[in-house]
Every structure is written in C-alpha cells, then in structure tokens.
C-alpha positions in Angstrom: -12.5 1.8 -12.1 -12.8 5.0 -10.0 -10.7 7.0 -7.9 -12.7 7.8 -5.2 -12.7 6.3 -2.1 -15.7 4.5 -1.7 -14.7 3.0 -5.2 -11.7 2.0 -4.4 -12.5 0.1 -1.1 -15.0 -1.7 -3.2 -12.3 -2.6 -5.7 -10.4 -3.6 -3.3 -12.7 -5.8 -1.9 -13.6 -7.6 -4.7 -10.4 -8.2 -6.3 -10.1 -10.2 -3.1 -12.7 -12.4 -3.5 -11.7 -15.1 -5.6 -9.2 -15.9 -3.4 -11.1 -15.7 -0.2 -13.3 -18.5 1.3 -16.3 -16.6 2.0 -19.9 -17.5 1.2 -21.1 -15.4 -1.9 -24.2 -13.7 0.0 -21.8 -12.9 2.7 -19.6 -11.1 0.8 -22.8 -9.3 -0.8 -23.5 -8.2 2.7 -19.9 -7.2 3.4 -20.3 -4.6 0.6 -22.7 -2.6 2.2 -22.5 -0.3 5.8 -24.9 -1.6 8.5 -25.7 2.5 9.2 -25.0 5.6 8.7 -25.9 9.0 9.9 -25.9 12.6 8.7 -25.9 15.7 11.2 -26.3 19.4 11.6 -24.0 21.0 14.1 -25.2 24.8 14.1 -22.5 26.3 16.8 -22.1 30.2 17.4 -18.9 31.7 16.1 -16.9 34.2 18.6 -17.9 37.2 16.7 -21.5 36.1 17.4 -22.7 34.6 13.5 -24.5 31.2 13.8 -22.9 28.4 11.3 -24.4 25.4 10.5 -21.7 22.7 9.6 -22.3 19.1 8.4 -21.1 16.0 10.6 -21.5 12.3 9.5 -20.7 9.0 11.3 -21.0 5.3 9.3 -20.9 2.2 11.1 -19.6 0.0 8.4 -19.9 -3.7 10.5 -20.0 -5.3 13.9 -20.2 -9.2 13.2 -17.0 -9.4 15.4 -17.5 -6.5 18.1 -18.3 -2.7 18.7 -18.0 -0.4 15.7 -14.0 1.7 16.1 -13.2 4.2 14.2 -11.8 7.8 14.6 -13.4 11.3 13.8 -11.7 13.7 11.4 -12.5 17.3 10.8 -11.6 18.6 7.2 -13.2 20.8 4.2 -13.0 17.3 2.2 -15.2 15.2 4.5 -18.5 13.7 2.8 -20.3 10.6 3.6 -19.0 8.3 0.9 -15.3 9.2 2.3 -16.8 8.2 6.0 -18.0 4.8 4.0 -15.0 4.0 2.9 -12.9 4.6 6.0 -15.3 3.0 8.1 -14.8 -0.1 5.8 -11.2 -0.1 5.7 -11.2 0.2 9.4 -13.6 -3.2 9.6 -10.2 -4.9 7.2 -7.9 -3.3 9.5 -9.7 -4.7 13.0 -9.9 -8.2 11.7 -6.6 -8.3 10.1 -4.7 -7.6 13.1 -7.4 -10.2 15.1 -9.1 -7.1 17.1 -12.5 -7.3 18.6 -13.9 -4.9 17.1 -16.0 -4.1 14.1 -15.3 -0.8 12.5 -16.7 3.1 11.7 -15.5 6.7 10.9 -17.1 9.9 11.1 -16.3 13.3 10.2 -17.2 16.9 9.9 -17.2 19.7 7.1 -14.9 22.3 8.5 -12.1 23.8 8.3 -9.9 23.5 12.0 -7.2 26.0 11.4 -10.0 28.7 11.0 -11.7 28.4 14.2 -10.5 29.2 17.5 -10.0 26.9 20.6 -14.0 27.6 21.7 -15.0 27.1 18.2 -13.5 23.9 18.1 -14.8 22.8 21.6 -18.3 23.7 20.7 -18.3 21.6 17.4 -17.0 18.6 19.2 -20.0 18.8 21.9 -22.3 19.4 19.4 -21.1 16.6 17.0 -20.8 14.4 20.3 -24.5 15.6 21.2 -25.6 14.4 17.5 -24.1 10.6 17.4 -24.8 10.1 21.0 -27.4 7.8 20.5 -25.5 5.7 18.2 -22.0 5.4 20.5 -21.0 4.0 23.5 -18.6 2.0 25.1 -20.1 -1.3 24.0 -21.4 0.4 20.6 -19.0 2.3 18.9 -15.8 3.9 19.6 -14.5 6.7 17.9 -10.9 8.0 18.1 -8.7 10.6 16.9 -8.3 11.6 13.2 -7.4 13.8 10.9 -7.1 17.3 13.0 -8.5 15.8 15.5 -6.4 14.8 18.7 -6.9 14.2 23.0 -8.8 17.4 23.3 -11.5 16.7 21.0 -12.0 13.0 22.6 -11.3 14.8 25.8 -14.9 17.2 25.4 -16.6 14.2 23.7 -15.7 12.3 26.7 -17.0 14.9 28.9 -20.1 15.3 26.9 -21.1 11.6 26.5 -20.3 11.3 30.6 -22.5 14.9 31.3 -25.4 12.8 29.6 -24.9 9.6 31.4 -24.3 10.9 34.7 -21.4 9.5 35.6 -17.5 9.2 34.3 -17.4 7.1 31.1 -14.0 6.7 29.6 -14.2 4.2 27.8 -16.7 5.6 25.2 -13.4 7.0 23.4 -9.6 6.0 22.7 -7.2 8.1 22.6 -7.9 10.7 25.3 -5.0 12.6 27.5 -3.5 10.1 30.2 -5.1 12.4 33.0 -8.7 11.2 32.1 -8.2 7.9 31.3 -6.0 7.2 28.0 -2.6 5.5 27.3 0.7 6.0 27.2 2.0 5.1 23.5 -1.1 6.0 22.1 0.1 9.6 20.5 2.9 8.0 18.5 1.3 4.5 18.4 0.2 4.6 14.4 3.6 6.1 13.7 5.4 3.3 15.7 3.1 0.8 13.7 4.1 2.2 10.4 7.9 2.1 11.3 7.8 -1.3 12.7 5.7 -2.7 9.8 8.4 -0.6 7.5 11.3 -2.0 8.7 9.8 -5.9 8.9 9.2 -5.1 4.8 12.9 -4.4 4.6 13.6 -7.6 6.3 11.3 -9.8 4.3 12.9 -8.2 1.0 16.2 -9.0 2.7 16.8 -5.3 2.2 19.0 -3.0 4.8 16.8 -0.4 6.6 20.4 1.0 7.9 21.2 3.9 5.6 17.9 3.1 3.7 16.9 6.6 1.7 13.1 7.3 3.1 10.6 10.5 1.8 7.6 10.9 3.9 4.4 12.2 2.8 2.5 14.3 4.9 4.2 15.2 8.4 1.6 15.3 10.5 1.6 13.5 13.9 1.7 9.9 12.0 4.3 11.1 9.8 6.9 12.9 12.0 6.2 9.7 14.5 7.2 7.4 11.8 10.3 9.2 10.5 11.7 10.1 13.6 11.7 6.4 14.3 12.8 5.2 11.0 15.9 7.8 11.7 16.3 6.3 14.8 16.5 2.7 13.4 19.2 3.9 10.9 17.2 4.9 7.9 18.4 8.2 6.3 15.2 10.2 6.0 15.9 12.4 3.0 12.2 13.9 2.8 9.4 15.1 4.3 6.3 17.4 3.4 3.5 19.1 4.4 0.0 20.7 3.0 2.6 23.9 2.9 5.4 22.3 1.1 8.6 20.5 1.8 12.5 19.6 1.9 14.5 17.5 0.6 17.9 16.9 1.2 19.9 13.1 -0.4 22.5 13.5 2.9 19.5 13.2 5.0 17.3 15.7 6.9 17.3 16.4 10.5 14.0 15.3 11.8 14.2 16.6 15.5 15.0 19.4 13.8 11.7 19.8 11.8 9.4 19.2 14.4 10.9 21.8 16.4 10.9 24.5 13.0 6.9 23.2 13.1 6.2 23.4 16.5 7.3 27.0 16.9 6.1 28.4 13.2 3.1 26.0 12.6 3.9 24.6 9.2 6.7 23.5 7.3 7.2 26.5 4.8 10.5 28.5 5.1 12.3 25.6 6.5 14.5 25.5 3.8 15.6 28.9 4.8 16.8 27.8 8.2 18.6 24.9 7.0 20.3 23.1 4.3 17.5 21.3 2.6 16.1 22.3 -0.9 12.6 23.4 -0.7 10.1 20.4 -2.6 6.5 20.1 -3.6 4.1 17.2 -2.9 3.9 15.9 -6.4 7.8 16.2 -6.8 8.2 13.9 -3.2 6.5 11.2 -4.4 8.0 10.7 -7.6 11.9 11.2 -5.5 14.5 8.2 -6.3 14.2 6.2 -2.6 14.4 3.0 -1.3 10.7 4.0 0.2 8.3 6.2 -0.1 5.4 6.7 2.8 2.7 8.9 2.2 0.8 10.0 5.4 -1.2 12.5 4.7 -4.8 11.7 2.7 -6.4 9.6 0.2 -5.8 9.1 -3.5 -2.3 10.7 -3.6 -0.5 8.0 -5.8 -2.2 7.9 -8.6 -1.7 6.1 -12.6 0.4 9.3 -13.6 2.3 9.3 -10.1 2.5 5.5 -10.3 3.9 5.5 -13.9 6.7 7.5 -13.1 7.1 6.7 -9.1 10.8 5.4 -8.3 10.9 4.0 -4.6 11.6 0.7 -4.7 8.9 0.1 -1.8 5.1 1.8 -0.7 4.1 1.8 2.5 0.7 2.9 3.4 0.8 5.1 6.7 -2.7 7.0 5.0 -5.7 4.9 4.7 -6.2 4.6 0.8 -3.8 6.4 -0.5 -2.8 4.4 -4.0 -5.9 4.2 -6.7 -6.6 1.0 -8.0 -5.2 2.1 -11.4 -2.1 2.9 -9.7 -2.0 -0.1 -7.9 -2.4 -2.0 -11.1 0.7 -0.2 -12.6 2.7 -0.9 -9.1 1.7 -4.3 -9.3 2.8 -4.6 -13.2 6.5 -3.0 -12.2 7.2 -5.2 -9.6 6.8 -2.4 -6.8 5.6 -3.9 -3.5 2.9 -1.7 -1.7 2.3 -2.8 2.3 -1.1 -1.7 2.4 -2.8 0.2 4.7 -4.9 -1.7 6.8 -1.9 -3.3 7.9 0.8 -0.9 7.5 -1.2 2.0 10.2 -3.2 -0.6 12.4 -0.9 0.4 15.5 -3.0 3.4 16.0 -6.3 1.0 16.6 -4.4 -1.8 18.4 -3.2 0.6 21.0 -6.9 2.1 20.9 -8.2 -1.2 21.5 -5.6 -1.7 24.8 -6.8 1.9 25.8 -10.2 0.9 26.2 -9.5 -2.7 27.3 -7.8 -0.7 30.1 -10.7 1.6 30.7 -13.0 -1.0 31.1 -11.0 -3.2 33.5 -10.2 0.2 35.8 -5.9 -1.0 35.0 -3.7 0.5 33.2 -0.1 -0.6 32.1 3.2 0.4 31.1 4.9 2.1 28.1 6.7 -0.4 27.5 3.9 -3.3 28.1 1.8 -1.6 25.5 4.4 -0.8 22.9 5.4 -4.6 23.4 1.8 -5.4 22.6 1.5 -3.5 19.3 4.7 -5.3 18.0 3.5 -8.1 18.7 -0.4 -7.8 17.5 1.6 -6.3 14.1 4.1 -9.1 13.6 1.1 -11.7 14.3 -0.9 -9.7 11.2 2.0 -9.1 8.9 3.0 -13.0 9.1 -0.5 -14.0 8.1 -0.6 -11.4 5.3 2.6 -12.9 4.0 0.9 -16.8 4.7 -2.0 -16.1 2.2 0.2 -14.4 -0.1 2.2 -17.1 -0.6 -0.5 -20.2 -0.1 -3.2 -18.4 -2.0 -0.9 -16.6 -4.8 -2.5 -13.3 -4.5 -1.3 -10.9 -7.2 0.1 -8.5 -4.4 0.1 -7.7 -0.5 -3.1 -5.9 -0.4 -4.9 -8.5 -1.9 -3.2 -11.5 0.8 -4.2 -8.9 3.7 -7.9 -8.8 2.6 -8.0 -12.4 1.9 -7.3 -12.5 5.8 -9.3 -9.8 6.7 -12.7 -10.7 4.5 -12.4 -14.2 5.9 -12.5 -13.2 9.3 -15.5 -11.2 9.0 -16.9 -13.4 6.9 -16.8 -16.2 9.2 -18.2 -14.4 11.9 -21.5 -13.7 9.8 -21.8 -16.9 8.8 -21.4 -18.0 12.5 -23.8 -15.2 13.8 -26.7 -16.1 10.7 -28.6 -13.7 9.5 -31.2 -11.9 11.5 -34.7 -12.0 11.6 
C-alpha cells in the first residue's frame, strides 16, 4: 500500500470492487484518466524577472457529463496529485447523482508570495494554456486550494476575451456580479456540517454540546465550524498551516475569523484570548466526539490513526486518511464519512451555478441551500443502503460501491468507442 494520493484513490477503488456490480473491463477503464495535460506559464514578476511555473489539468472521466473540477495553486501540486483529485471528484459527481464527469488542475506556486498582478497574470496564462481543453460543455473548473472568485473571475474573462462574447458558464464559483451564486462561498462548508450532523443522527449521537477540532481553517473549515457552533456543537479546536488553539470550554469561532481576517493567519491567537496554543499533529490526536480535517491530503496517517481518539472522522479534505490508516480506523471501530460525500456541497452548488448560467436564471439563497440538503441527504441515504445490503467493511467503501456503479453503468451504456 502507498500513501500517496494517486495510490490511495486506486486503493480505494479497488477495495470497492468486489462489492460493486460493474463489468471487469469497465472497471479496468475506470482506473485510468481519459487526459491529461502539462503547461508552462512563464509570467513577468513586478520587479521585472521572467518565471516559468508548471500548471497541470487531468480530465479523469466524462461517461456521465462535462469534466468538474476546481484549480488549486500550491508548492505541492504535481500531476499524480491532479490524478487523483480529478478521480475522486468523478466518485464525488456520481455519488451525489450529478451530471457531470470529473477533473482537477493545479499549478506549482506559491500564492502568498506573489502580489495581486502576479496572481492575475498566472490565472490568464494558465486559463490561456487549458483553453483548448474547457468549456462550458467540456470541462468546468472551480475554486481550490488558494484559489477563490477572483481567479475564476480573470479566467472567465479570459475564456470570454477568446470567444468573443460573455461566457459564464465556462466556471463555477465566480463573484455574484458576473454570474455566480449565492451559497456558493460557504456551500462545501455547509455540506460538511450538514453531512456531520446527519452522522450524529445515524449514530444516534447528540450533536448539541458535541466536542468538535477542525483541521485546517481555511474557508471550508471556518464555514463548517461556525455552522457546527451554530447547530450546538462545542467547537473546542481549530488550526491552521501557522498553528492553532485549543480550548475543552469551547472556542469562539466569530471570534477567530475576525483575529484572521485582520492579522492573516492564526498564530498569536492564543495571546488575545483564552485558548492554549496547539500544533497540527497534537489536534488530530485531541479526545473529541469528532475530528474534521480540512486542510490537505494524507494527514491521518497509521501512526496518527493508532493513537487518534475522536470517536467520528469526517472528511471535509479530499483524501485525507491513508489506506493504512483507514485499515486501523476500520479495525477500532471508528467510522470515517468519507470525502466524496462528506465535501460534495461545494460541487452540487457548482453544478446549480452553472445550471443557472446556462438557463440565464438565477435563484434564491435559500432555494439553493435547500437544494444541497437535499442532493446530500439523497447521497448519504444511498451510502448507508449499500452499506448495509452489500456489507461493506466501512462508509467509504458503500459510497464507492454507489459511485463506481454509476459510472460504470454509464460506460457500459455508452460502449466503447471506435
């Protein structure tokens, strides 16, 4: 087993199989990424240097619709990490019943070093490099890591300069002035807390005064515990690539995004408030009732998962638990709501930005926040049907079974071309 994540897609993929109902050359095919591409983005820094930086965009499969998936910009990008998002974002689609297929693409760089024009003029030149390969009907992309509504603001306006004309719908999750969605901001974080608290239900567990430590407080992860705080959970800690705090009364979340906003990270928090300050590795192994890590891959591991103490995982990263880890979750009795279920709000209200787009109609907060429940509580139901009428080991494994199926029946359907 391997702890990338390519390898652990994979993994995760196959130990699906024997419970799925899919045609063994099918699932052969399902294995492999339809296309990918590699870029050079030369751009000119503001103190006039020229640097070259690396961009990548895999389109995983489209047996069901376009390619979706977002665009992150981070030093840790590389093409097998696209691979693997782009396939988890193909589970994700056809788990929650979206018409979609799915992608990812990133670039080699570091955001918090360049400046606003920097940033602009890698998003136009990484828009001008996958051009050829997006489009409203092709492939979607959408916010990621460090990424947000500017960047799919310019690569709207790029993608548009070429065509001629306006074309929103060539990208989700753009500002509401040029054609995006109200609820789509906080719309994975809403997903994550509404998927948490139907976990706590289904373990006939009380979310109210539930202890919570979040992983990574970046937009999905301040969304999702401000919301769980709302619901009645106490949210006794939250970190950052900076650090963190911990406090067993409960923290303040409001709080913390306004000591963020203002200072840019979380560090020296502690100072300004009655929270002890905490590392990453110390968070995840914190006695809670559950533990979200929102930040990146690959952060539970065997050693975190040998001495981890929540009594629940929720995904709100894509492929954050190793397979080993997994394996040692699964063999302690500690239920993980996977990923492609657990952060699908983000996509779902992606999808209802560009249904929107493409009809020229756009609705209400509360219409599209309705939507996402209900698109969620449609794909955690059937997650929890295979688990119990196909005795998967664990959640992951039911929510693939689903997933896998799906696609896989819309190969079969299709045939295989020439």
């Amino acid at each position: 087993m391997t702890d990338d994540a390519l390898g652990n897609m994979l993994a995760q993929m196959e130990a699906a199989e024997p419970y799925a109902d899919v045609d063994e050359g099918v699932f052969e095919r399902l294995k492999h990424p339809e296309r990918t591409l590699k870029v050079s983005l030369p751009i000119e820094r503001d103190d006039g240097s020229v640097e070259v930086y690396e961009g990548f965009r895999c389109q995983f499969d489209s047996a069901r619709g376009p390619y979706k998936g977002g665009i992150r910009y981070h030093p840790g990008v590389s093409m097998d990490e696209v691979t693997a998002l782009a396939g988890w974002m193909t589970w994700k689609t056809a788990l929650v019943d979206l018409p979609y297929g799915g992608a990812k693409g990133g670039v080699v760089c570091d955001p918090t070093e360049m400046s606003r024009r920097e940033r602009e003029s890698l998003t136009r030149r990484y828009t001008e490099g996958i051009r050829r390969m997006i489009g409203p009907d092709v492939d979607v992309p959408a916010p990621d890591i460090n990424t947000g509504q500017q960047e799919m603001a310019w690569l709207m306006d790029t993608y548009s300069m070429y065509g001629g004309y306006v074309i929103p719908d060539v990208v989700t999750g753009k500002p509401i002035e040029v054609g995006g969605t109200a609820g789509r901001v906080e719309a994975t974080g809403r997903g994550v807390a509404i998927t948490t608290r139907r976990m706590f239900e289904y373990l006939d567990r009380d979310l109210d005064g539930a202890t919570v430590a979040v992983q990574g407080f970046g937009n999905v992860g301040s969304v999702t515990a401000r919301l769980l705080s709302s619901m009645g959970a106490d949210v006794v800690a939250v970190s950052d690539v900076s650090g963190g705090v911990h406090d067993p009364d409960g923290l303040d979340v409001m709080d913390i995004e306004r000591y963020i906003s203002e200072n840019g990270v979380m560090a020296g928090y502690e100072d300004d408030a009655a929270a002890d300050a905490i590392d990453n590795d110390h968070l995840l192994r914190l006695d809670v009732d559950a533990l979200i890590p929102a930040a990146i891959e690959n952060v539970i591991t065997e050693s975190v998962a040998e001495e981890l103490r929540a009594d629940l995982v929720v995904e709100a990263a894509n492929g954050p638990t190793t397979v080993a880890a997994d394996a040692v979750l699964r063999e302690r009795d500690v239920p993980v709501l996977p990923d492609i279920l657990a952060n699908a709000g983000g996509v779902i209200v992606s999808y209802l930005e560009w249904v929107q787009n493409s009809q020229q109609y756009s609705w209400s907060l509360q219409e599209v926040n309705d939507d996402l429940e209900l698109k969620l509580a449609r794909g955690f139901d059937e997650m929890l049907d295979a688990y119990t009428a196909r005795e998967t080991p664990d959640l992951r494994t039911a929510a693939y079974v689903v997933a896998l199926e799906r696609v896989g029946k819309a190969h079969e359907i299709r045939g295989l071309f020439p």
